[in-house]
N, C-alpha and C positions, 0 to 999 in steps of 0.2 A: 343343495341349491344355495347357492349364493349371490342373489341379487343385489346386493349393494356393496361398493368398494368399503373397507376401512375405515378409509384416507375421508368418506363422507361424517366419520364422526371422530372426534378428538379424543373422547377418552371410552372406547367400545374396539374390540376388536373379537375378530371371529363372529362374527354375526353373521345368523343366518337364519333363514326361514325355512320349517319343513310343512309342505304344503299335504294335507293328507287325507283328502276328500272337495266334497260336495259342499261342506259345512258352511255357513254365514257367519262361526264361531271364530276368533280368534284365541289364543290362551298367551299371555307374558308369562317367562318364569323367569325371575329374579334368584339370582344365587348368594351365597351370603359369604363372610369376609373369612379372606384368605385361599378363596376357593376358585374354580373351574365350572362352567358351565354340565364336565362332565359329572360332579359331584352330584348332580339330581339327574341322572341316568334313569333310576329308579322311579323316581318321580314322573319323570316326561316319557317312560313305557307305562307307567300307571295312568296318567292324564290319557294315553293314546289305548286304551283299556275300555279308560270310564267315556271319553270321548273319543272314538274312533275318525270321525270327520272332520276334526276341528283343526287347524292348523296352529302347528306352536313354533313360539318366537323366543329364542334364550339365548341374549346378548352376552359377553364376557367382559367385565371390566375391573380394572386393575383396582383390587383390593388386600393386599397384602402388605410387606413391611415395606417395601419402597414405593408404593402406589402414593403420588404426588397429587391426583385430583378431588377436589373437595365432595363430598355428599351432591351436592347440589348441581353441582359441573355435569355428575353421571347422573341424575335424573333428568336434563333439562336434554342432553343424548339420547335418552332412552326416549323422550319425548317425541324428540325429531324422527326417531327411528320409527316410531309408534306412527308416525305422521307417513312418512314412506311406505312403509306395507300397508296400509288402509288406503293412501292415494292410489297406489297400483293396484291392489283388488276392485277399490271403486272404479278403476279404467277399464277393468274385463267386464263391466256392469253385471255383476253380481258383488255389490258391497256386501261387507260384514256386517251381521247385525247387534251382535254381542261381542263385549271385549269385556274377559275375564283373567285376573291377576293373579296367581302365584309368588308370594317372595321368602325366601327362607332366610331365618335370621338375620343378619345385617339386612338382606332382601326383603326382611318385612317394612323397617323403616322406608327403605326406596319405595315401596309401591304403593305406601299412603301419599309421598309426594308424587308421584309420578299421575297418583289418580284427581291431586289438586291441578297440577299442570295438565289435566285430560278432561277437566269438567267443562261441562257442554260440546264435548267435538261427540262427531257420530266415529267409528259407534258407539252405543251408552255403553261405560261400565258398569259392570252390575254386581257381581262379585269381586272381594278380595280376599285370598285367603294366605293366611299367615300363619306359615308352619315352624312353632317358634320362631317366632318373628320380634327382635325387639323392637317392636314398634315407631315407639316416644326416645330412644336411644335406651342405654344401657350403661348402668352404674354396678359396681361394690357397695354402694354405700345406701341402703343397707343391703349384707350380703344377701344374693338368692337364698334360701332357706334349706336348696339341696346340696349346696357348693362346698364340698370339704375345706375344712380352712387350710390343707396342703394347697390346693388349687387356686383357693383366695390370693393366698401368698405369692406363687406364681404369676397368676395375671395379673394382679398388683404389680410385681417388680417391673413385667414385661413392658404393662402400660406407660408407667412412671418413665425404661430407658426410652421407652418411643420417642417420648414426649420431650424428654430432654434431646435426646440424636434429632428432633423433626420430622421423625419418617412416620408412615401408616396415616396420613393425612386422613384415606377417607374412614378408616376405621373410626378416628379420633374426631371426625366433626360429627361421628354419629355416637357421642358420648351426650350422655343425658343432661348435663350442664352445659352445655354449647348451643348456641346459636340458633342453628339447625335442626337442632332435635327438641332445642325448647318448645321455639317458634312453633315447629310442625305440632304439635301435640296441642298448642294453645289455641292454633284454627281448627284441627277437628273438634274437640273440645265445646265452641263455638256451633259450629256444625252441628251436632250432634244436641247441642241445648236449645235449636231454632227446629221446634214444632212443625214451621210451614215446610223447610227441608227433608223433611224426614224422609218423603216419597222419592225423592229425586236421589238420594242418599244411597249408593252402591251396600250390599249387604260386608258385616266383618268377618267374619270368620278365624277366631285363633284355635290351630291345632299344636296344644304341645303333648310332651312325653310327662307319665306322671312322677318320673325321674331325672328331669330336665334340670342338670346343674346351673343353668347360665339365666332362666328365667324368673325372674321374680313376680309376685302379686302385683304387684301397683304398674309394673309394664302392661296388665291388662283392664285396670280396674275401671280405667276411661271409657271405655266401650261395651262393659260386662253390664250394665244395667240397661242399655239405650236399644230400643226396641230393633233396631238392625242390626245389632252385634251379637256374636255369639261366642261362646269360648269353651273348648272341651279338652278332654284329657283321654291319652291312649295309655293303656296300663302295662307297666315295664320298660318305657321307653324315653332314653335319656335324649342329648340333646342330638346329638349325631346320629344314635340309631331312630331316627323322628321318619328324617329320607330314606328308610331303608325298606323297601318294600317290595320284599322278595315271596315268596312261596312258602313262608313259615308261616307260621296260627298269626304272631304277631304281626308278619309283612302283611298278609290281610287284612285285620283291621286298622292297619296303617290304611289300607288302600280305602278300606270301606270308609274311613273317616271323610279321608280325600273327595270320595265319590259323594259322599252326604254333601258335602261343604258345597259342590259343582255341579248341582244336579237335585241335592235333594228339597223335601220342601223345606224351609226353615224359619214359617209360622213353628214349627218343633222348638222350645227354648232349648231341653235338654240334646244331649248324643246317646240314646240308649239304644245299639245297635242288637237285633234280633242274631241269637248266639248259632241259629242255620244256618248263616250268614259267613259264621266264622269258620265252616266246616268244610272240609273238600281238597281240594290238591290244585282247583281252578279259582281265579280271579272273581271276586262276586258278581255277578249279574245282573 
């Protein structure tokens, strides 16, 4: 189903809504850089798993070596998009009552801005969850603590020709010394230190892998003490196999992780998933 032309946003294409029940739920999933919305495949059959009713929305935007739109251009899109399919369901009169966030890697940073650009419209955001997500942007410096220094080397070099050629625009505004990704970090930041906020304050939710090369400590450290954020770790799973949640011991509590973060209570600080959980040949229940 494809209700909206393209041509209605500038830097968004292939967007489309799959509408998949009765639900008052909306889900965003956000993809991360260099990728295809088909890349969280996985994902968006796990969210229709854990949420069978809820209708999910996964925009495609040009993230890769020649993608020319800045950070910002693709969240204030995603905005208007946001704005579109909640105006339309509000016209069947049955509005949505929840609007819950998904962004994976580069996708984590998009859907803290997406969720400042979305504060006070109905419906409330209530969840974000970020599966490895570099949040605040993403540096080398200092390296993730899992990241071979063959690979350092590599994305160093690659960053450095980016940056000199010009291209990879929106990878690069979402570099932890830019603009963009300072900014954003120094409003929630704020957010987050204002008490009277707290309630109104959508939950965080970081899932990473406990092998995740690209993640570092301090991309989560803003959020890991403030009573709405949470942050956990899946055991053997780097940064790619994060979204991969198939039908193995491990693709399970990929899933279960998922399903806690959308669903479960998270008065729970920790993620100490029950190991009956992780047993079976079926999707947890």
């Amino acid at each position: 189903m494809t209700p909206w032309s393209d041509t209605d946003f500038r830097y968004l294409s292939r967007t489309s809504l799959q509408p998949q029940g009765a639900s008052r739920q909306l889900v965003l999933l956000l993809h991360g850089a260099w990728g295809l919305p088909d890349l969280l495949l996985q994902v968006r059959e796990a969210v229709g798993w854990i949420l069978p009713d809820a209708d999910q929305l996964a925009p495609h935007y040009l993230s890769g070596f020649f993608a020319r739109p800045h950070a910002e251009r693709i969240a204030q899109d995603i905005r208007s998009l946001l704005q579109h399919a909640t105006n339309d369901r509000a016209a069947t009169g049955q509005p949505y009552d929840e609007l819950l966030v998904i962004g994976y890697s580069l996708g984590g940073c998009l859907a803290l801005r997406v969720a400042e650009l979305w504060e006070g419209r109905p419906p409330g955001l209530t969840r974000i969850v970020s599966l490895a997500g570099t949040n605040f942007g993403w540096s080398l410096w200092p390296t993730p603590p899992r990241m071979a220094p063959f690979l350092r080397f590599l994305t160093r070099q690659l960053m450095l020709g980016m940056a000199q050629a010009g291209i990879a625009a929106t990878v690069r505004s979402c570099q932890y010394h830019r603009p963009f990704a300072r900014k954003l970090r120094q409003r929630w930041q704020l957010r987050w230190q204002d008490s009277t906020q707290c309630d109104q304050l959508p939950w965080m939710i970081q899932i990473n892998g406990a092998d995740d090369e690209f993640i570092a400590p301090w991309m989560v450290s803003d959020f890991r003490g403030h009573p709405k954020g949470r942050c956990w770790e899946v055991p053997q799973t780097q940064h790619l196999t994060l979204i991969q949640m198939d039908d193995t011991l491990l693709g399970r509590e990929r899933q279960l992780a998922l399903k806690i973060a959308l669903t479960g209570d998270l008065q729970q600080v920790t993620y100490h998933p029950e190991p009956s959980l992780l047993s079976g040949a079926t999707q947890p229940s």
